[in-house]
C-alpha positions in Angstrom: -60.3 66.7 -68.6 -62.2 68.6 -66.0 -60.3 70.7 -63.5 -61.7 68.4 -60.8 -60.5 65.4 -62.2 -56.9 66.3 -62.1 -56.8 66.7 -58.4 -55.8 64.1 -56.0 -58.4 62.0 -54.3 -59.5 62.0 -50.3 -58.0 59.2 -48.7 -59.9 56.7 -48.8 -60.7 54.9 -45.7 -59.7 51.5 -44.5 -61.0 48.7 -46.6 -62.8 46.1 -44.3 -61.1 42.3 -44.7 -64.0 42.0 -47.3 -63.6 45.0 -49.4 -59.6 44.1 -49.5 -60.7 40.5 -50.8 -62.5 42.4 -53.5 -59.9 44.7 -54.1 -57.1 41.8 -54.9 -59.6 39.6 -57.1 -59.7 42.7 -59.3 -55.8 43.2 -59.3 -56.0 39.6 -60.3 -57.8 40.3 -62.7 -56.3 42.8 -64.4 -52.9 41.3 -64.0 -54.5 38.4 -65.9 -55.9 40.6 -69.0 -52.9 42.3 -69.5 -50.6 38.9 -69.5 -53.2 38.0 -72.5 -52.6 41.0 -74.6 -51.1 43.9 -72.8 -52.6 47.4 -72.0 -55.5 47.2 -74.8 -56.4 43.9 -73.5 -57.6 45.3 -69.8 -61.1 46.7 -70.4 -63.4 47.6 -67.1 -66.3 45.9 -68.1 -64.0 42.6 -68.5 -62.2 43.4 -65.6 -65.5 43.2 -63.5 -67.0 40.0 -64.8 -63.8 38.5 -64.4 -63.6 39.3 -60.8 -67.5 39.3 -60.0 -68.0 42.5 -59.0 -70.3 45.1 -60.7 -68.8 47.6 -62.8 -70.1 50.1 -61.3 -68.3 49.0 -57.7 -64.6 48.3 -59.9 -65.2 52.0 -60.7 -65.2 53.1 -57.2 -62.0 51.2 -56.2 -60.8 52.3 -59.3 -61.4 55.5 -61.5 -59.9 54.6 -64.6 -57.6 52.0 -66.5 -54.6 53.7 -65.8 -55.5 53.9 -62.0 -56.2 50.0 -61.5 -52.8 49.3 -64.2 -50.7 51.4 -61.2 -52.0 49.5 -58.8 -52.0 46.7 -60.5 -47.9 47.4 -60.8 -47.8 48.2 -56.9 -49.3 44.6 -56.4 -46.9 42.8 -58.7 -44.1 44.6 -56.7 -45.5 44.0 -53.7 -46.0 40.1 -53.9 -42.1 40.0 -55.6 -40.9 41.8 -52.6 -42.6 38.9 -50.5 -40.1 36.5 -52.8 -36.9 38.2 -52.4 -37.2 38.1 -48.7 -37.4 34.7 -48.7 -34.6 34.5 -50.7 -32.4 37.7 -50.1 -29.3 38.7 -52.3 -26.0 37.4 -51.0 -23.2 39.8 -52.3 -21.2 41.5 -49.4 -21.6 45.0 -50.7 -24.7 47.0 -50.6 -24.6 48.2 -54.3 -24.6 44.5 -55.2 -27.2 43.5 -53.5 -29.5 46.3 -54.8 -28.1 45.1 -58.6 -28.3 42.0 -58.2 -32.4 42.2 -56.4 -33.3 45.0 -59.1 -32.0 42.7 -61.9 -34.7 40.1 -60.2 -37.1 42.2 -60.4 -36.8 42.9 -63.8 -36.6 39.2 -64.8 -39.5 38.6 -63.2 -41.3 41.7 -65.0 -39.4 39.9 -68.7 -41.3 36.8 -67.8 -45.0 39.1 -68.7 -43.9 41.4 -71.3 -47.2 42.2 -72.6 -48.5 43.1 -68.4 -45.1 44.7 -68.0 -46.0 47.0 -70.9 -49.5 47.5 -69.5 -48.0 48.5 -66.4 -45.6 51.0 -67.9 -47.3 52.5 -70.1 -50.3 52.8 -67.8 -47.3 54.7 -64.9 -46.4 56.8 -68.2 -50.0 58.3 -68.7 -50.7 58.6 -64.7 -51.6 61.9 -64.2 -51.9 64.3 -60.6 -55.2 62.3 -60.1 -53.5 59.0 -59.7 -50.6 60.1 -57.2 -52.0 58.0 -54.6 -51.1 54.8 -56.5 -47.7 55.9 -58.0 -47.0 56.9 -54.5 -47.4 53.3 -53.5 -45.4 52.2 -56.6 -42.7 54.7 -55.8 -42.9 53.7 -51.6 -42.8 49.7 -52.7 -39.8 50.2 -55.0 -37.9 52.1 -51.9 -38.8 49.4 -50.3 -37.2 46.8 -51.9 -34.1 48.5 -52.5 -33.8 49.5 -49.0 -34.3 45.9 -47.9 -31.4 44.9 -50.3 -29.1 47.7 -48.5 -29.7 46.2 -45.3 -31.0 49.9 -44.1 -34.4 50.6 -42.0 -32.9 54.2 -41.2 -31.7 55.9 -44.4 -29.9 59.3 -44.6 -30.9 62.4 -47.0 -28.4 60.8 -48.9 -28.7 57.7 -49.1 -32.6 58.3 -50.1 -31.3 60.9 -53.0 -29.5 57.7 -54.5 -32.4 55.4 -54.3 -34.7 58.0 -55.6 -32.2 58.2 -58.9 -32.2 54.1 -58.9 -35.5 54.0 -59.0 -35.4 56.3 -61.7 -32.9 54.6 -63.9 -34.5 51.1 -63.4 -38.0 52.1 -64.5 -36.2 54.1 -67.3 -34.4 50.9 -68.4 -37.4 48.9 -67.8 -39.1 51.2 -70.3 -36.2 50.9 -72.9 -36.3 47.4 -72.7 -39.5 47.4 -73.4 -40.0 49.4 -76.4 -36.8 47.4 -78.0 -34.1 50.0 -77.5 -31.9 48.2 -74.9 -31.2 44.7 -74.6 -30.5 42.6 -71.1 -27.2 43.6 -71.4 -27.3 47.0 -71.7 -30.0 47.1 -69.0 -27.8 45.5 -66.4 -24.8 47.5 -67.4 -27.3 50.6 -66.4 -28.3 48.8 -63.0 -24.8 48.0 -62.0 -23.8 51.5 -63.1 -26.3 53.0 -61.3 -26.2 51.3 -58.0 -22.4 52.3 -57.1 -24.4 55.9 -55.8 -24.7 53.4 -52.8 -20.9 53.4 -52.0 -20.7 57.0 -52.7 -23.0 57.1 -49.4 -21.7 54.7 -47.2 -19.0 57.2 -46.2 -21.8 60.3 -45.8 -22.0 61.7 -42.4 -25.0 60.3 -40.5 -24.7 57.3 -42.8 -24.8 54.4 -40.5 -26.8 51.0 -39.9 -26.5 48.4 -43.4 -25.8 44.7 -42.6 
């Protein structure tokens, strides 16, 4: 790949209401593909008749496969993000919460294995050039888990914990998907994971939650 390639983008400028239209009937699209046959199954060309755009305009929202597939992901999260407000977790704890809203998440991913994989896989092969869109996967994912804590104003430490349960979820995610973990073991990991939260709440500077 050419050096240039490998370098992060410009940002881009604000997409008009138009252009953003555009932009979601594509991630549409491709969220569609994939559900039919996973990352082999999203191909630009079908990716641009499906939304009615031109290929060559699909190309200049997005580079490559693996650049609209994170997206794609960073749609997906956003829009379940959108349905765990309107039905947050209950548990008094924040480390429950967090299990109990990543363990949503990752049902709802179950219930598309073949766009989950797409996604994945797609996150797995990202390289410098995409950084903008795992950057918006990564900033979703925080997020959510943040919104399950109860905390708009994290400490250091607090963000080191989500940082390593963000980690850990996509890494089960992953194992789950290639066959190597079941439900079980996957929530085991979540739960397991998610108790960095309590080692915070007592951090200096730690304040705010619900």
């Amino acid at each position: 790949m050419p050096a240039q390639a490998r370098t992060s983008r410009p940002a881009a400028p604000p997409l008009t209401e138009r252009q953003e239209a555009r932009r979601r009937r594509i991630l549409r699209a491709s969220a569609r593909l994939a559900c039919r046959g996973g990352f082999d199954a999203v191909q630009m060309r079908e990716v641009a008749e499906s939304s009615e755009v031109a290929l060559g305009t699909l190309y200049r929202y997005f580079p490559s496969k693996v650049h609209l597939l994170v997206a794609t992901m960073q749609d997906q999260l956003e829009r379940l993000h959108g349905t765990l407000r309107k039905r947050p977790p209950a548990g008094e704890r924040a480390a429950e919460r967090v299990a109990e809203t990543l363990m949503r998440a990752f049902f709802a991913l179950q219930s598309e294995p073949d766009l989950a994989d797409a996604m994945v896989r797609a996150l797995t092969f990202a390289d410098r050039s995409v950084s903008p869109e795992v950057d918006q996967v990564s900033r979703q994912t925080t997020a959510i888990i943040l919104d399950a804590m109860g905390q708009d104003d994290p400490t250091p430490e607090q963000l080191s914990a989500v940082r390593v349960i963000e980690h850990t979820w996509l890494s089960a995610l992953i194992t789950w998907l290639s066959g190597r973990a079941s439900i079980a073991q996957v929530k085991a990991d979540i739960d397991t994971v998610c108790r960095l939260i309590d080692l915070t709440e007592g951090a200096p500077g730690s304040g705010g939650g619900r």
